[in-house]
N, C-alpha and C positions, 0 to 999 in steps of 0.2 A: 723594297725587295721585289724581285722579278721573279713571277713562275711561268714558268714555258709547258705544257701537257704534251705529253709525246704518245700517238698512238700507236705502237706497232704494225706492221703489216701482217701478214696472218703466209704462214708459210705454203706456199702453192705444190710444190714440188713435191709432193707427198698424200696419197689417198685421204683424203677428208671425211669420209662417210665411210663405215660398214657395209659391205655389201651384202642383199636379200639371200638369205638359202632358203629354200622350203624343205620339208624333211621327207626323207624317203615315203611315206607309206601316204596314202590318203586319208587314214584316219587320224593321222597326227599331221594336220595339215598347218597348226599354227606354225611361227619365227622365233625368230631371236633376231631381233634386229634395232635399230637407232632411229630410224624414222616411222614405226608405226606404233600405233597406240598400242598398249598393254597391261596385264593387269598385274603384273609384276616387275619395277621397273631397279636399276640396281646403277649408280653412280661409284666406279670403283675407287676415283680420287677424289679426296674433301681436304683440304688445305687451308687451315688459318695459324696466321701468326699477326697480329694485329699490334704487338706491343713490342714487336721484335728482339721476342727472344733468342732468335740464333743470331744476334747480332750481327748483321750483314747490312744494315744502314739500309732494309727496305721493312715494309710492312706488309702484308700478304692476308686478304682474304676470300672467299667464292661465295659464290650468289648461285642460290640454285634456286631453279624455277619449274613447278610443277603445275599442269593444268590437264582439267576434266576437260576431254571430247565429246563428253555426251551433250547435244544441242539443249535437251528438254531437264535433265535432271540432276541436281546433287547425289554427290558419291563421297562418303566416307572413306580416307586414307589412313591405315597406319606404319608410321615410318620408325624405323630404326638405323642410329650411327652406333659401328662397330669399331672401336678407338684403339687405333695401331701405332698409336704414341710411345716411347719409349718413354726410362725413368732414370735420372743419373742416379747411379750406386755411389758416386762421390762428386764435393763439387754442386756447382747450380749454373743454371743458365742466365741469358745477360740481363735477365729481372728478376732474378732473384729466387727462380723458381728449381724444380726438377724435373718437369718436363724435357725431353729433347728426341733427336731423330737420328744424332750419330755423335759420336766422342767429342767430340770438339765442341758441342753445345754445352759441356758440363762442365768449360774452363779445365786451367792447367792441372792434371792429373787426375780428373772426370772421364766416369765412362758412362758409357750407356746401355744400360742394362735391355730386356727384352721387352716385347710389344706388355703396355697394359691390357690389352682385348677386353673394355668393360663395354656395354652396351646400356646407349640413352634410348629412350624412343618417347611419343608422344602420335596424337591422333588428333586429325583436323578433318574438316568439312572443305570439299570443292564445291562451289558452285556452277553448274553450264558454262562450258566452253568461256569460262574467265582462267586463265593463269595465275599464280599463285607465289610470288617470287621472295625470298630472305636471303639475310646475310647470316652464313652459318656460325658467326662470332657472337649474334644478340639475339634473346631472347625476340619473339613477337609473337601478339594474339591477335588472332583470325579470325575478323566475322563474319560467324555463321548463321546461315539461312534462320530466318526467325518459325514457329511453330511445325519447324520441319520434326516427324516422330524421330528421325535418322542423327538431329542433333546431338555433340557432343553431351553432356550433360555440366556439372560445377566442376571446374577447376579444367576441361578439356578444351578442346582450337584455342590451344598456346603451342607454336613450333618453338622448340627447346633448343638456346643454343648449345654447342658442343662442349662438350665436360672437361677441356682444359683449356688454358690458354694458348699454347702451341697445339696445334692436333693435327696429327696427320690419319686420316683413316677412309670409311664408304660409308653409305648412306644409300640404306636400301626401304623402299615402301612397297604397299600392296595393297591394291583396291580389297575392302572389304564390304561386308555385308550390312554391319553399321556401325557402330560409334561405341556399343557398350560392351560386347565382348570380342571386338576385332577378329573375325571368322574371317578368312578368304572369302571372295564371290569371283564366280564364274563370268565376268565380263573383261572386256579391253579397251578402258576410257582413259588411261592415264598415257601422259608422253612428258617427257623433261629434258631440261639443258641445266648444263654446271659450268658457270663462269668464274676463272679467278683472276684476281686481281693486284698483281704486284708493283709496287708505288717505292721508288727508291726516290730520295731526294739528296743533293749532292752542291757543293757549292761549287757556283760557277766561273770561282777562279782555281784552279787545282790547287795552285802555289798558296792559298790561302785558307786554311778550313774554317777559321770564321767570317769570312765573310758574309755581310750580309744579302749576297747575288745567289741565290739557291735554284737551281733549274730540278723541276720534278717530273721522272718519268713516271710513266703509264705503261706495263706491259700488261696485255690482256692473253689469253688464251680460255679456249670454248670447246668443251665436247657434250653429246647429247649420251641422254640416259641411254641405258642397254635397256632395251624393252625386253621381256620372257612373256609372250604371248599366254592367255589361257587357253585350254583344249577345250571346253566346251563356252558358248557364250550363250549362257540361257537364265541369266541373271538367280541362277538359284545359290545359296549358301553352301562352303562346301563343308567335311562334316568335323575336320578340326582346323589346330591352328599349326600344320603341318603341309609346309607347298612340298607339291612332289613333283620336281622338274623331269618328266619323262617318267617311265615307269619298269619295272625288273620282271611283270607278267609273274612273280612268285604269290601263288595262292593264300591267303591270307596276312602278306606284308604289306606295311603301313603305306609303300609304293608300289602296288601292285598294279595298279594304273593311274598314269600320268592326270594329272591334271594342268600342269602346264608343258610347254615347248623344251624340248629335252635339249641340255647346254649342249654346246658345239667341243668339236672330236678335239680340234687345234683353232690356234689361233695365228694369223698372218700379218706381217710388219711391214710395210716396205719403210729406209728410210737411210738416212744419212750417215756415213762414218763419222767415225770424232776428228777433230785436224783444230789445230789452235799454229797462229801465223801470226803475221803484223797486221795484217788484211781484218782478222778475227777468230772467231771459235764459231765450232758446231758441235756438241754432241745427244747421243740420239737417250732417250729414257723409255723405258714400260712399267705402268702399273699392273698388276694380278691381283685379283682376290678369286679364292673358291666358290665356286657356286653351292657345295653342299657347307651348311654355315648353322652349327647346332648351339643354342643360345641356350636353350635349356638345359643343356649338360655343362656348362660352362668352360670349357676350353675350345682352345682355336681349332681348325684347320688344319693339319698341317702336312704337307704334299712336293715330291723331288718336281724339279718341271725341268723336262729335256729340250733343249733349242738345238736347232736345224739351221745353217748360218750358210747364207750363198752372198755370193759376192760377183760383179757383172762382167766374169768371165766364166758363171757358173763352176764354180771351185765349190766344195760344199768341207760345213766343220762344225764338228757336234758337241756340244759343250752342256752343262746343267748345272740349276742353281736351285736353292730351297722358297718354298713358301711355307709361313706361317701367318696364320691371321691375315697378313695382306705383304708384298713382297714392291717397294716401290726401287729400281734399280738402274740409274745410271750406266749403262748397257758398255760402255768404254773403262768405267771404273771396275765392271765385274770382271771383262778379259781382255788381254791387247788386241785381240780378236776383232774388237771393234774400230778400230785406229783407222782411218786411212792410210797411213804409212804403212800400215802391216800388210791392208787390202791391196793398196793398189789401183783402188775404187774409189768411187766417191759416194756412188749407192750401196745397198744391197739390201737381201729381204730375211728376217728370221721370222720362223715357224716354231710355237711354243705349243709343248703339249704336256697335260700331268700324267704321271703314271701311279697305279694302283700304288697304294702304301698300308700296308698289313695293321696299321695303326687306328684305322678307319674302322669305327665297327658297324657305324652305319653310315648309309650314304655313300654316294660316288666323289669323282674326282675331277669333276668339269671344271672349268676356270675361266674365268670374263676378263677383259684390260681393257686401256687403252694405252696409247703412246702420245707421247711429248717430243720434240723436236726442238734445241734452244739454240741460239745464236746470239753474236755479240747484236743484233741489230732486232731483237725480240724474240720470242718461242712461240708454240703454238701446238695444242693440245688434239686429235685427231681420232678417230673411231677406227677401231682395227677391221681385217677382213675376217670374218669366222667360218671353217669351215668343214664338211662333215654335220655328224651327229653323234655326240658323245653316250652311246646307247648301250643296254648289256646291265648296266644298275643305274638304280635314280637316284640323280643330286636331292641332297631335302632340306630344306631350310626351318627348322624349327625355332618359333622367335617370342613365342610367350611360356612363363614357366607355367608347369601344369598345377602345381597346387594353391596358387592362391587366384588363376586365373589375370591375371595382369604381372606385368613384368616387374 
């Protein structure tokens, strides 16, 4: 048997990195950005399917890698996955299960019902300026700094894998104070990257499907964590377990001053229409998840997001789709909108923004992505541009329940 690895190229023609904002005021001088450390860090795509379930003859999973910048010292993380998996109401998926991500994962007369939104989380020890890297499919335990007071204690530094076998969802951490009651702290030592990895294998006579000639690709695609800066870096504890992205200056509310980098107004795309030929396919994807993200109330998010769609004779066309929990969408399958044939174009750029929804009773309406890019010849996964400052109420991310103190 002959295996051939094929690495993709990584697509050029498209912004790779977010670009730096600073925020209006000088008191709120921190970011929101992909390349600088921070103490809130938020990967909006986490993708495993390892046993392939959507039966597509590939197997799919990410590697995310998180590491301390601080030269001299250990820094307690605790991270949470928010599981935007779907569940077939009829039917199972190609091993047998009920996980899926759209109809057609649930076999003939399967649907798929809405997002499960349960939340795993677990708390690990960084050590200095070492990186930190898993596969979100397996369980692994992490060793921690020996007689450090900051160590986890029995049964903690185990990173948890994700709680289904197909999972589609985000993976969000947050430097904390230490290990035993996962407190925010006021520094900016974390930075991360999320790689995935999908591995199709295919026999290398078409005319044959048993052969024993298998050629196996490799497609890779990489985007870096969305850093949310903290507002102050003075290594102090902050006083719950409530981040408050930006702040509403309202006298006595929970976010009445920021403790981190207030979420961006909109978010910017540049990227390629859909077009499928002899030649091949392109079309273009965006994930969203909400920045305000309430774990202790137990339900999702959920927010209209209005897109701004220009195309490079500057034509402009306004169109909007829903989030909930997290909104992963093939951007040619939402509108024809997206088609090259309909543009005329081969580029253009869309601007995503969410608008208040009366549903929210606390928290704002900020929203973080990235974009994906696929082709017949590899894909590749990309940092949006963000910009503005999504300001006027704070995003809040409440992520441990209040009364039993652990999740």
């Amino acid at each position: 048997m002959r295996t051939q690895v094929i690495r993709t190229a990584a697509f050029r023609g498209l912004v790779g990195a977010a670009l730096l904002l600073t925020f209006g005021s000088a008191a709120q001088a921190q970011v929101v950005a992909s390349d600088r450390g921070a103490g809130f860090i938020v990967f909006p795509k986490i993708l495993s399917d390892p046993l392939d379930a959507l039966n597509r003859g590939q197997t799919i999973d990410t590697v995310v890698q998180l590491t301390n910048n601080d030269p001299n010292n250990p820094h307690a993380v605790h991270c949470f996955y928010a599981n935007a998996t779907g569940q077939c109401t009829a039917g199972l998926n190609a091993i047998g299960g009920v996980d899926c991500l759209q109809d057609s994962d649930c076999g003939v007369g399967g649907r798929c019902d809405e997002d499960i939104w349960t939340e795993t989380n677990f708390t690990i020890i960084l050590t200095p300026r070492q990186p930190t890297g898993w596969v979100v499919s397996e369980t692994r335990d992490v060793n921690v700094v020996e007689n450090d007071p900051n160590a986890p204690g029995a049964g903690d530094g185990r990173i948890l894998a994700v709680p289904t076998d197909l999972f589609l969802g985000e993976l969000k951490c947050v430097e904390v104070f230490d290990a035993a009651d996962v407190v925010p702290v006021n520094r900016n030592d974390l930075k991360g990257e999320a790689t995935t990895y999908t591995v199709t294998q295919e026999p290398e006579d078409a005319n044959d499907p048993n052969s024993a000639d298998v050629t196996t690709a490799v497609d890779v695609r990489r985007y870096n964590g969305i850093g949310i800066q903290s507002v102050l870096e003075n290594g102090q504890a902050q006083n719950d377990r409530t981040l408050c992205l930006g702040g509403n200056a309202i006298g006595g509310n929970v976010c009445a001053t920021a403790e981190y980098a207030a979420c961006p107004e909109k978010l910017i795309v540049n990227h390629l229409f859909a077009s499928a030929d002899g030649d091949g396919f392109t079309f273009p994807n965006v994930t969203l998840v909400p920045c305000t993200e309430l774990i202790t109330a137990g339900e999702p998010t959920n927010l209209t997001i209005q897109i701004v769609l220009f195309n490079e004779f500057e034509q402009r066309f306004s169109l909007s789709t829903q989030l909930e929990c997290l909104a992963d969408i093939r951007l040619d399958e939402m509108s024809v909108l997206y088609s090259i044939g309909t543009q005329g174009t081969v580029a253009g750029q869309s601007v995503f923004r969410a608008v208040a929804d009366s549903s929210i009773a606390d928290g704002g309406f900020g929203i973080l992505g990235i974009a994906e890019q696929y082709t017949d010849a590899g894909s590749t996964a990309y940092n949006v541009v963000y910009s503005g400052t999504h300001s006027g109420v704070a995003d809040i991310v409440s992520y441990v329940l209040p009364d039993t103190g652990t999740d």
